[in-house]
C-alpha positions as a Markdown table, in Angstrom:
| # | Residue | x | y | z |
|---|---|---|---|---|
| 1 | Unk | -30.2 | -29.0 | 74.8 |
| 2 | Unk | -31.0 | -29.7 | 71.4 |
| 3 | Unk | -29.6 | -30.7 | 68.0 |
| 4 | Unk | -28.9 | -28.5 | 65.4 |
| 5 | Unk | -30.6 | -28.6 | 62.0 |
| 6 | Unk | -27.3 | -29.2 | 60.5 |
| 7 | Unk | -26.7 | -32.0 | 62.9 |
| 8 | Unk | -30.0 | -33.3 | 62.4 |
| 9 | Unk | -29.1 | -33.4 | 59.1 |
| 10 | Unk | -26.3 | -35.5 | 59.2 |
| 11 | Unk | -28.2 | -38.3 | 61.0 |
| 12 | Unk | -30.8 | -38.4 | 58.7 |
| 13 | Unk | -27.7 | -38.8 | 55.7 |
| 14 | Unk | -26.4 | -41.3 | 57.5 |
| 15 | Unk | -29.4 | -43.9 | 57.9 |
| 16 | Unk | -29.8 | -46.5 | 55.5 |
| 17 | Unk | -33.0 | -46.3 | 53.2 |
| 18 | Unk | -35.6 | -48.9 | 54.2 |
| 19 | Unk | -36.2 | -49.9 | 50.3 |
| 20 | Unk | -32.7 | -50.9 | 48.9 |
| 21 | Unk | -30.6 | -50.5 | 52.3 |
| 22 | Unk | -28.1 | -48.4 | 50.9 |
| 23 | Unk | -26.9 | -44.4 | 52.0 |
| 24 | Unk | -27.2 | -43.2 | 48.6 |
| 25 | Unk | -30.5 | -40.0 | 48.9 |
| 26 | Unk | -30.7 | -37.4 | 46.1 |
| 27 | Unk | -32.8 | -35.3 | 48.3 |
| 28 | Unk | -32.5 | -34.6 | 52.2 |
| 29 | Unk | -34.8 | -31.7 | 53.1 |
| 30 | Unk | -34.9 | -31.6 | 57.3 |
| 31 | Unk | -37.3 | -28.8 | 59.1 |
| 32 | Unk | -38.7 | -28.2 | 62.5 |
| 33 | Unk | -41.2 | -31.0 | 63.3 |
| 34 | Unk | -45.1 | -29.7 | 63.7 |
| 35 | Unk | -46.3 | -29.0 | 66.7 |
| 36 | Unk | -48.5 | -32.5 | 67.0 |
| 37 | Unk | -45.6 | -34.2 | 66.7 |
| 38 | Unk | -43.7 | -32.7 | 69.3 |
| 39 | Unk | -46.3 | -32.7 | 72.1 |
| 40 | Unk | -47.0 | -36.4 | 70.9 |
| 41 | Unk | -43.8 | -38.2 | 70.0 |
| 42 | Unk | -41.6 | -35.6 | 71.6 |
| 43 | Unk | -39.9 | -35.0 | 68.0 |
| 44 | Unk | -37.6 | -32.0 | 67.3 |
| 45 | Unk | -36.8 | -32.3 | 63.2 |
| 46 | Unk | -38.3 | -34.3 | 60.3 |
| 47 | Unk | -36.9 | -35.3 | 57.9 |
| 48 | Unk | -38.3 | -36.1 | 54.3 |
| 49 | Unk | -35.5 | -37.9 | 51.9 |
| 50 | Unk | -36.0 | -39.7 | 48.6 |
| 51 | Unk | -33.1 | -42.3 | 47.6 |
| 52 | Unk | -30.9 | -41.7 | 45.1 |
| 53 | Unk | -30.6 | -45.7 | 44.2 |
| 54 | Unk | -34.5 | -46.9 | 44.2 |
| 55 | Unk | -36.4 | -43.7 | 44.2 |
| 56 | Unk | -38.1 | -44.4 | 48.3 |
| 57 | Unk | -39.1 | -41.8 | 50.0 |
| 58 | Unk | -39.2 | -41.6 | 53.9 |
| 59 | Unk | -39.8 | -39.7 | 56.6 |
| 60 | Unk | -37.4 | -39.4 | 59.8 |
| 61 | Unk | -38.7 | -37.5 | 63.6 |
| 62 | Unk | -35.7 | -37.1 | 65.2 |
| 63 | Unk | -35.8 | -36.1 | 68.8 |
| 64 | Unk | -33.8 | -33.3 | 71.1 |
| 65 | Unk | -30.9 | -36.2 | 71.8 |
| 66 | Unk | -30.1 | -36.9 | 67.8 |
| 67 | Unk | -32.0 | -40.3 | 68.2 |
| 68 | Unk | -34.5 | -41.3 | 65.0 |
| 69 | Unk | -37.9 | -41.9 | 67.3 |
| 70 | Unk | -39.7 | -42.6 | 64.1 |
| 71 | Unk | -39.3 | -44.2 | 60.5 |
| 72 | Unk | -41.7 | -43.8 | 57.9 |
């Protein structure tokens, strides 16, 4: 079964930014992951997020379990 986008969500909040390490984002926008990406990576949601410390952006997959399969 798989996540919700609200729980997808929630994990994406809750990883650290690669830039300043902190779990400060001014933007968390998470959608259904394109079809390439599913059939490839197996990913479910992706989600884009921009830090609300240092300004980095970057790009989550998380798959049908709530794990992050990709970090970008």
């Amino acid at each position: 079964m798989s996540i919700t986008q609200e729980r997808a969500e929630r994990i994406a909040r809750a990883h650290a930014c690669s830039g300043c390490k902190e779990y400060t984002w001014r933007k968390v926008s998470v959608k259904p992951s394109s079809t390439a990406l599913r059939e490839s990576l197996l990913v479910v949601w992706s989600a884009s997020m921009k830090c609300g410390i240092c300004g980095n952006e970057q790009e989550l997959g998380i798959d049908d379990d709530g794990d992050i399969v990709f970090e970008g």
